[in-house]
N, C-alpha and C positions, 0 to 999 in steps of 0.2 A: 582105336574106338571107331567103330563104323557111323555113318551119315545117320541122322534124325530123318522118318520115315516125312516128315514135314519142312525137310529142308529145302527150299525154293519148291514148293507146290505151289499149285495155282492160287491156295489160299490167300498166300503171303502176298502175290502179286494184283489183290483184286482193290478198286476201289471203294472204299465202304460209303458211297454218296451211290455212283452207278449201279454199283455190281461189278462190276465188269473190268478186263484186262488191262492199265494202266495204261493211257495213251497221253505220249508224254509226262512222265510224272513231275510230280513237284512236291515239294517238302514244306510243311510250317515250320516257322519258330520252334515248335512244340516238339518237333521229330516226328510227327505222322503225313504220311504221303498219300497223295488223291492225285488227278486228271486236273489237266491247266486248267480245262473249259467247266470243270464238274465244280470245283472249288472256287472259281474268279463268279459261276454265277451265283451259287451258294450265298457271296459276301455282295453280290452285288443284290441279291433280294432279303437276305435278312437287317434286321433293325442292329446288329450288334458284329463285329468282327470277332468271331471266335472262331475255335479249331470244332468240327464236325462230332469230334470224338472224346478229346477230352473238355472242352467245352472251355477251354481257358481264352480268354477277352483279351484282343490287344488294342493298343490306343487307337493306333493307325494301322489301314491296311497294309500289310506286308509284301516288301518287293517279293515275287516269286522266280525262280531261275531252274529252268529243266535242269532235274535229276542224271546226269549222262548215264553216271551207273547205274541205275534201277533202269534206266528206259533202253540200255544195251539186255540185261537182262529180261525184260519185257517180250524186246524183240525177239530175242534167240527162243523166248519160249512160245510166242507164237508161231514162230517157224517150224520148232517144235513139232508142233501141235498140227502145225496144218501138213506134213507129212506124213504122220502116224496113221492116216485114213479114219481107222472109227475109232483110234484111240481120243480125238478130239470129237469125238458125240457126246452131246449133253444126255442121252438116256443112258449111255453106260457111263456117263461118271456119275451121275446120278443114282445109279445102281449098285456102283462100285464093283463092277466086276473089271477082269484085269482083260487086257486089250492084247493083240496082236499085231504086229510091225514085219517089219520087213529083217529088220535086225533083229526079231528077238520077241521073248514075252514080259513086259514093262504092266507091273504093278503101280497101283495110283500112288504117288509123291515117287516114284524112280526117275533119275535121269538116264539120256541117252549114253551113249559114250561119247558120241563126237562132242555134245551137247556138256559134258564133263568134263571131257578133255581142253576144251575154248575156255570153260568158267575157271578148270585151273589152270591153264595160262594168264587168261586175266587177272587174277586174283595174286599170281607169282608179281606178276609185273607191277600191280598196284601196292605190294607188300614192300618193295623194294625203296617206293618212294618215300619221302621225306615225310615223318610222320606231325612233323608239325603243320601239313599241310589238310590233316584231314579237318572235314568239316563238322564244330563244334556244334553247331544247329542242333544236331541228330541225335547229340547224345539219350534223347527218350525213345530211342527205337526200341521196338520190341527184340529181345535177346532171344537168337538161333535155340528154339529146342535141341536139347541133347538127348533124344531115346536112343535106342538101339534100333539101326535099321533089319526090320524080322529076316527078309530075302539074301542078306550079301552078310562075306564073310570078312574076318577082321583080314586076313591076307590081301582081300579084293581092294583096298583102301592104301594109299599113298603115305607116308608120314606127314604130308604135308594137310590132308585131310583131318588127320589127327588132330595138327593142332590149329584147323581154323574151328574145329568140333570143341574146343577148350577155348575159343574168342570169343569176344563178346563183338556182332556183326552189325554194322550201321549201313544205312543206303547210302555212307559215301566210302564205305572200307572198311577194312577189319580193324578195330580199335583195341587198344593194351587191355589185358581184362584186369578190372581193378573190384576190388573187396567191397562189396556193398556192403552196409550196415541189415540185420533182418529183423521185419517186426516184432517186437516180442509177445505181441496178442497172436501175429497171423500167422508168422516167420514166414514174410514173405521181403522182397527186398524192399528199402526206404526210397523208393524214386521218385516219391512226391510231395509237393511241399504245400500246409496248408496256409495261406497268408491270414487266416482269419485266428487260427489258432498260435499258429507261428509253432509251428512243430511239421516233421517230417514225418508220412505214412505212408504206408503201403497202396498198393490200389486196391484192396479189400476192405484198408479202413474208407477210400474215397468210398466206396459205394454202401456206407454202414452207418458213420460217425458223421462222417462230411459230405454228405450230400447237397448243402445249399450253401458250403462254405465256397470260397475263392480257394484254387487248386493251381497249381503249375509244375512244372517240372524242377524238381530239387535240385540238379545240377546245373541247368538252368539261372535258379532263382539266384544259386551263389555267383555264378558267374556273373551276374547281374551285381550283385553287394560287392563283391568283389571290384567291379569298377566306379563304383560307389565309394567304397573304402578307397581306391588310387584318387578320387575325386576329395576326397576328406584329406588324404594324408597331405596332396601338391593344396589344397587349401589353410590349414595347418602350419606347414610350415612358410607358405607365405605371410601366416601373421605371424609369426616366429621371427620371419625376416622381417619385416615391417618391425615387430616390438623390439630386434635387435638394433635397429637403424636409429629408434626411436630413444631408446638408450643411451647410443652414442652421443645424438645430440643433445639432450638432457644432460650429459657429462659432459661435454663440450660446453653449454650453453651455462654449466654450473663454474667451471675455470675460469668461463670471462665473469660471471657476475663477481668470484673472490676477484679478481683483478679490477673488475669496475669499483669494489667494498676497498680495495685498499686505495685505487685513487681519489675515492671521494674521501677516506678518512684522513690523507694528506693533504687535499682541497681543503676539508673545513678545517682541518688544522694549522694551516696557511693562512684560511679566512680568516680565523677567529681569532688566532695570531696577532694576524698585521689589526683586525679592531681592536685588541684590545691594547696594541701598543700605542694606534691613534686615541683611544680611550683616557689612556693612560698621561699621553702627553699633551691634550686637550684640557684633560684635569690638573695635570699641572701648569701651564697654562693661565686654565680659569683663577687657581689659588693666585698664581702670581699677583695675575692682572685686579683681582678682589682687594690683594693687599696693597698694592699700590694706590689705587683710587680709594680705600678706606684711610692709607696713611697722608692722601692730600684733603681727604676728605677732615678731616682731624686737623690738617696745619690753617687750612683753610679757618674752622671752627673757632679755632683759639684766637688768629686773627682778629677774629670777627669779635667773640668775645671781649677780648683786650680794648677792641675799638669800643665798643659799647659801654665796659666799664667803665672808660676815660668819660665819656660822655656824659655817664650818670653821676658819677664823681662830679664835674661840672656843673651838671642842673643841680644835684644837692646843694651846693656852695650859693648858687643865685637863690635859691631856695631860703634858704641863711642868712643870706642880706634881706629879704625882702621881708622876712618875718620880723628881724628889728627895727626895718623901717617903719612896719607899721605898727610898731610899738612906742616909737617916739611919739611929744606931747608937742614938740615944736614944731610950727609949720615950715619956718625958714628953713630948719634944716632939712624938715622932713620933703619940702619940694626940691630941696638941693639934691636930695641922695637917689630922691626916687628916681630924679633925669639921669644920674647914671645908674641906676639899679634897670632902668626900663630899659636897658639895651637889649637886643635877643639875643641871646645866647646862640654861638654857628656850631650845631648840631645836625648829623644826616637823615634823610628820612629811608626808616627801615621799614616802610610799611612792603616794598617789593621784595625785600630781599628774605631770600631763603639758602638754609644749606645743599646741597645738590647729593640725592640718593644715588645716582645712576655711576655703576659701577665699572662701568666698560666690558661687561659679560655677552653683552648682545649679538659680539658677532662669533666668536668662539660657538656660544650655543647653535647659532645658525650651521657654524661647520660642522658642531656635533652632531645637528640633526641630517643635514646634508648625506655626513657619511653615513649615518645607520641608513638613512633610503639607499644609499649605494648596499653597505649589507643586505637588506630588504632583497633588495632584485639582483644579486648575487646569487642570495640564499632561494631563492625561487624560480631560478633556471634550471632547467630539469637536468637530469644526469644525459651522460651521452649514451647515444645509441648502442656502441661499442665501447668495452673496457679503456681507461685513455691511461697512457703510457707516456711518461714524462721524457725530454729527450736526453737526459741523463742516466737513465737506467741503461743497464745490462741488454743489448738487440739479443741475448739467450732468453730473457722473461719478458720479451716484445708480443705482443698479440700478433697473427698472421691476417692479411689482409687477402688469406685463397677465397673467404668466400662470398667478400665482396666484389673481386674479379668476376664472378658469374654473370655480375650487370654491366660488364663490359658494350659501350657503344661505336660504332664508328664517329667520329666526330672531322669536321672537314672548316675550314676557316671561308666565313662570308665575304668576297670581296669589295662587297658593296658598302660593308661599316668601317674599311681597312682606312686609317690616317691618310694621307696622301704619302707621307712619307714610309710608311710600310709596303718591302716588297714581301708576296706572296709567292710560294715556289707553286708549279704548273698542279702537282697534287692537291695543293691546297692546305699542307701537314706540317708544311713550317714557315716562318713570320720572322723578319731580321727590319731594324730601324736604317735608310740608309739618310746620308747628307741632304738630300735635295727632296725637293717635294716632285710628285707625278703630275702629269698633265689626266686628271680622272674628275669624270662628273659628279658633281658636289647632289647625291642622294641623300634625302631625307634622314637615315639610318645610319650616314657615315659623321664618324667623329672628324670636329674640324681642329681641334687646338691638343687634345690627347691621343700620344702614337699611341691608339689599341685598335683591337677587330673582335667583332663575337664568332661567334661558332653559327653554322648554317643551321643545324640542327638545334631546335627549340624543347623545351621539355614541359609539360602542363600536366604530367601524372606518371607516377611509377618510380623505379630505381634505375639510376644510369651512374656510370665509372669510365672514368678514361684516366690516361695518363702522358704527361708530358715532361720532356729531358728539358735539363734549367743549367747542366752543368759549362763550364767557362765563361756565366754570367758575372756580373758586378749587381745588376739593376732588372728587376721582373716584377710583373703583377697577376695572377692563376685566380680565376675563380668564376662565379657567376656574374649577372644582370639581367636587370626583368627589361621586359617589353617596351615598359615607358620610360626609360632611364633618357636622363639629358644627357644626349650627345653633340650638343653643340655650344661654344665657350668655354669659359672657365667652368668644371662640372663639380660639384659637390661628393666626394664616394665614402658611403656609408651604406649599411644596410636599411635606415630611413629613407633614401635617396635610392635606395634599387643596384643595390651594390654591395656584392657578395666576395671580399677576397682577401688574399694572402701577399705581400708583400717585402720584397727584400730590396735593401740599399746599401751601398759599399761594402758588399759582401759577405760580411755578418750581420746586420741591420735586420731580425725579422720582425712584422706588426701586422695586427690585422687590422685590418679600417675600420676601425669603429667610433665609437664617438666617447671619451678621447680615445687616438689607437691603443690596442693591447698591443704590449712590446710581450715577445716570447726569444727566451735565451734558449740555442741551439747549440748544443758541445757539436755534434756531427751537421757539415753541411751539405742536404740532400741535392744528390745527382738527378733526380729523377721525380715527380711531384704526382704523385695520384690523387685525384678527384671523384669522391664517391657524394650523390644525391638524393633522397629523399624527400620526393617533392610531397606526397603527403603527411611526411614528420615534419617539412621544413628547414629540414638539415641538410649541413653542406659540410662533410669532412677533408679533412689535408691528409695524408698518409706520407712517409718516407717509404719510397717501395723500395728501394736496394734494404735498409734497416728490416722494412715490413714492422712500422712503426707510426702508430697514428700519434699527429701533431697536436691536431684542432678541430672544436666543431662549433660551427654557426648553428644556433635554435634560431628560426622565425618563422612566420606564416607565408607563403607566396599565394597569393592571389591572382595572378597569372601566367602567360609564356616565360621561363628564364632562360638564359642562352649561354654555353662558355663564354667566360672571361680572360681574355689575353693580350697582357701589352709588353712586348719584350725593353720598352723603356729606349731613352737615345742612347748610341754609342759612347758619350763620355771622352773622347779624343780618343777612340778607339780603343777603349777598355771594356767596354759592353760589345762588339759584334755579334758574338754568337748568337742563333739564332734559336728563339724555341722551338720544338721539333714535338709535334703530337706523333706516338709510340704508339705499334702494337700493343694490345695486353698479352701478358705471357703469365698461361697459370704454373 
């Protein structure tokens, strides 16, 4: 198929801003090409950034970058041109008559040969490259007319001219020709796209139907939606991943709650339990104690009775005498009898005396009330923060203590609160009791009668975890204390007194300070003691980190600094040595 009589004529290469022969070109967005300086003033004097031609608006001004391909072709056709002598007169191409050369007689839109033979090398050599390299900008170029060129013969034509005559040609290369869609009003191809209508037309409907609509380039526009859509899909699936994540923990967070539902329903089973066995033995008890003081209350009565009957038995009888004395007529006798009639009778006065109610109930009931306030504020300490796990279960049905390791702190031992008799190793990470006291200056901070030390590091907000080895101990104490705790003398340790911890003695012996201590029985003796805090729950847990087994949790309020708690205790005639050793965490 021979060349289109308008293939690379001077038409194709004009500015449609100048007129004029393309110096340095450059390309929109849009795929239409203008003059760097013809286009950069255009946008630098209008109100709007749009393309010249089709008239489509962009936000921002467009980086521009010289066309090398069009401005190589530019060039060669000015050269062209300025060889041909009057073939480059504007009154004969204005005329359209055909010109004379030196080579030959060149009708208007013919190339030279040399001029043919350079465009197809170029065009071999650009065919060759990688076509994912060409520039997608372009795609609204205008598409190489295919006439039949009237002067040259199908023989005169290369095959390879054939098939760039069957390309579809961009000012950055020959691009695959693909199947446009065609209008069905114009049948003309669909290469535009209306945004107002949101439908694809031809440029026969733009200039008919859409004229004040918003227009762009359809291949364009998808490309556009298309990274739109890559934009939706990576958004998408990241809440896909978020609600997946979010899932896990909700099923996670639902495992500890059945775990946390079955140790409370063993708690208050326990609780209710032991009250009602106190209940129960308090009432009997009470019965007892009822019936003994009603059956002294009874012996007492009869007593009393007995005496009183005897009594009145008695005054009846004086009673008796005296009413015949004064029925006699005689005086002699009658002053005889009355001297012994007028004796008083030795009778008691019962005016104080009463039976006694009280039944010896009093103090029982005080126990009974006593214990329900212990129920009371049992029953009103809130559940623990984590499912709790008794130390006699199965370490297979143990809750995992990974994700309280996240608040893993470095924790380092204060020298300054250390007993005197506590040596410190150079780290600062571990603490052993030895015989003798140290020659160290008696600070404010430091304990004088109790071997312990706090922690350097003070906590007044957030979540912190450490952990400390306990193993070859006899004797330890693990936990917190606030800021104002009495560190000097005999010291009170309670969490009323600023005293937060966990205790072991003769090596099964565990209790927490409290007031009385809680004793807690340990089938497994932990190697290892972790320390998790919640300074705004208030809470202070134990965990068994080798089990991955939580122990215990302290509920209180902290109102200021707390600081680890650690007193490895005295040696014991060197049964205690070992030394506590604060531990990396290892998740």
């Amino acid at each position: 198929m021979p060349f289109s009589r308008s293939f690379l004529s001077e038409e194709h290469l004009l500015c449609s801003i100048c007129l004029e022969v393309f110096d340095n070109p450059v390309s929109s967005p849009c795929g239409h090409s203008f003059c760097m300086s013809c286009i950069s003033h255009y946008w630098d004097t209008a109100k709007h950034c749009q393309c010249p031609l089709c008239k489509q608006t962009f936000k921002r001004k467009p980086d521009l970058h010289i066309n090398r391909t069009l401005r190589e072709i530019t060039e060669q056709f000015k050269c062209m041109n300025g060889n041909l002598g009057a073939c480059g007169g504007d009154e004969a191409e204005k005329d359209g008559i055909t010109q004379e050369s030196t080579n030959g007689t060149l009708k208007r839109g013919q190339l030279p040969n040399q001029l043919f033979s350079e465009m197809k090398r170029k065009l071999i050599r650009r065919r060759s490259r990688d076509t994912s390299l060409a520039c997608h900008n372009e795609t609204g170029a205008e598409q190489t007319e295919q006439t039949t060129h009237a002067d040259s013969d199908d023989t005169e034509l290369p095959n390879f001219a054939r098939q760039v005559s069957l390309r579809r040609y961009s000012m950055c290369g020959a691009a695959n020709a693909v199947k446009v869609p065609l209008c069905p009003k114009h049948h003309r191809n669909l290469e535009l796209f209306c945004r107002t209508d949101l439908e694809c037309i031809c440029a026969e409907c733009e200039q008919t139907e859409h004229q004040t609509h918003n227009i762009t380039c359809a291949e364009k526009e998808w490309q556009i939606n298309k990274i739109k859509i890559s934009i939706t899909e990576t958004e998408i699936q990241e809440m896909a991943r978020v609600r997946t994540q979010k899932a896990e923990e909700i099923k996670q967070s639902l495992i500890d709650i059945n775990a946390l539902a079955q140790h409370e329903a063993q708690r208050s089973m326990q609780l209710f339990g032991a009250l009602i066995s106190s209940l129960e033995r308090s009432q009997a008890g009470l019965l007892e104690v009822t019936e003994i003081n009603r059956r002294s209350a009874e012996h007492q009565a009869e007593l009393m009775i007995r005496e009183l009957e005897q009594e009145i038995t008695e005054l009846r009888t004086k009673s008796t005498e005296l009413t015949k004395l004064a029925q006699t007529d005689n005086y002699i006798t009658g002053l005889k009898g009355y001297s012994d009639a007028s004796t008083p009778v030795s009778v008691k006065d019962w005016s104080s005396v009463s039976l006694s109610c009280d039944l010896g109930t009093e103090g029982i009931c005080a126990s009974v009330c006593q214990l329900l306030e212990q129920f009371k504020e049992e029953l009103q300490k809130p559940p623990a923060a984590c499912p709790l796990i008794s130390a006699n279960q199965s370490p297979a049905k143990s809750v995992k203590v990974k994700r309280i390791q996240e608040y893993a702190v470095d924790v380092t031992l204060d020298a300054n609160t250390a007993h005197p008799r506590l040596i410190l190793s150079e780290n600062k990470k571990m603490v052993w009791c030895s015989e003798n006291q140290q020659h160290v200056t008696n600070h404010r901070e430091r304990f004088d009668r109790v071997v312990c030390v706090l922690g350097r590091e003070g906590f007044n907000t957030g979540r912190h975890y450490w952990e400390v080895k306990v193993n070859g101990k006899t004797d330890w104490d693990l936990g917190v204390a606030s800021h104002s705790c009495n560190r000097k003398g005999k010291i009170k340790v309670s969490p009323s007194h600023g005293y937060w911890f966990l205790s072991l003695r003769d090596k099964n012996n565990y209790a927490f300070r409290t007031e009385p201590p809680t004793v807690l029985h340990l089938s497994n003796k932990p190697q290892k003691m972790g320390l998790f805090v919640d300074y705004e729950k208030g809470q202070v847990s134990f965990y068994d980190v080798d089990a991955k087994m939580h122990i215990h949790t302290f509920m209180d309020n902290f109102s200021e600094t707390i600081y680890p708690f650690f007193s490895p205790c005295t040696n014991k005639n060197s049964k205690n040595e070992a030394p506590l050793v604060i531990t990396p965490v290892l998740s």
